[in-house]
Phi, psi and omega in degrees: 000129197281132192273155184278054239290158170245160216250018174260005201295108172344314172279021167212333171343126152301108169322100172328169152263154171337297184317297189298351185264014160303152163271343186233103187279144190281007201263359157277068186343128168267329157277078151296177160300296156276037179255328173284323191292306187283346167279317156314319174307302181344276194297359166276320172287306214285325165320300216303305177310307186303300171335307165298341149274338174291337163253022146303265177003267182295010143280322156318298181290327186294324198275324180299314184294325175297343192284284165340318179287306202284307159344303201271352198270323159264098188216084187291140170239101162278107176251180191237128203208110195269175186203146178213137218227349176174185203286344186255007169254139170215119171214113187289098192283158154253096215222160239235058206286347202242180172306112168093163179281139145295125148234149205256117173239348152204138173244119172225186186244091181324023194292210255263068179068342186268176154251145180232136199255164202072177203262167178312333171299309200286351166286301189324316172286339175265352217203287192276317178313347162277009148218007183202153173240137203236133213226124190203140170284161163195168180246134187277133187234118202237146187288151188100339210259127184262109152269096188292167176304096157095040162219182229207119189245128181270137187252329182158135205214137145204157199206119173107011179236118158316309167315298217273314202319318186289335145335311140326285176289019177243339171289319201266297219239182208271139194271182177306339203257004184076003164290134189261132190303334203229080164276138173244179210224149180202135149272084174266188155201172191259191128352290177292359202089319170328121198234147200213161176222130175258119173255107159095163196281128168071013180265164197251119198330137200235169203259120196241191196272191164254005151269354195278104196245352253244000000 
């Protein structure tokens, strides 16, 4: 009769396996399938918002440069310009050197440091007729008022009196030292709202915000 071994004897014991004495057995994937199909999803969004912000971005940028281009495509230049056609004429124009109509948002007057809002007639009537008479053409120029490209409005002419012209050109026009006793001032803006302001005869426009008038 065949003897029994007994089954705790160490040397017959079955070795575990490696595996099983991990705290975490490994024969349990951790990349199924749908932890990858959702980390794909993951990382196609996140492509797709950055892509959607570069093309914001550049879409930005382009419309400020076409915004930019159409800026430069209108660009009214108003100067203020005297003119003399023989010794008793004289006058000062407003005339439009640039791309696009000028629309005219003030037109005014420099004296002694103070300002008078309106055009040189309405100073004359307000200002110089109370110590001097001066007999002159002139154009009334009112905010709202469209000056097109390359034409001219006369702000005050006189032409056959030797007097009122130098009477004139002593109010109007520019001393030895280039300043005029009487500036006039134009406010303007474009098509788009840009807006520039000319102080004074031959100066060259200066650019202002759109709250800014000053």
């Amino acid at each position: 009769m065949k003897e029994e071994l007994p089954t705790d004897t160490p040397e017959l014991t079955p070795k575990k396996r490696w595996l099983d004495q991990l705290p975490i057995s490994l024969e349990k994937k951790f990349w199924n399938s749908e932890k990858i199909i959702s980390l794909s999803a993951f990382v196609v969004s996140i492509a797709t918002l950055l892509a959607l912000m570069y093309q914001i971005r550049l879409s930005g940028e382009q419309n400020e440069l076409a915004q930019k281009q159409q800026y430069a495509s209108v660009l009214p230049y108003l100067e203020i310009m005297p003119q003399n056609r023989n010794p008793t004429h004289f006058r000062i124009a407003l005339v439009n050197n640039g791309i696009g109509p000028a629309f005219i948002d003030e037109i005014r007057v420099v004296y002694e440091e103070q300002t008078y809002v309106g055009d040189p007639y309405a100073f004359h009537r307000n200002q110089i007729m109370k110590t001097d008479t001066i007999y002159f053409s002139y154009a009334i120029i009112s905010e709202g008022r469209v000056l097109p490209v390359g034409e001219e409005v006369i702000l005050i002419e006189v032409d056959g009196s030797l007097e009122d012209k130098e009477k004139l050109m002593n109010w109007f026009s520019q001393n030895q030292e280039g300043k005029e006793l009487a500036r006039i001032e134009v406010v303007y803006s474009s098509v788009y709202g840009a807006r520039w302001v000319t102080r004074g005869i031959a100066a060259i426009p200066e650019p202002l915000s759109t709250e800014d008038a000053n």
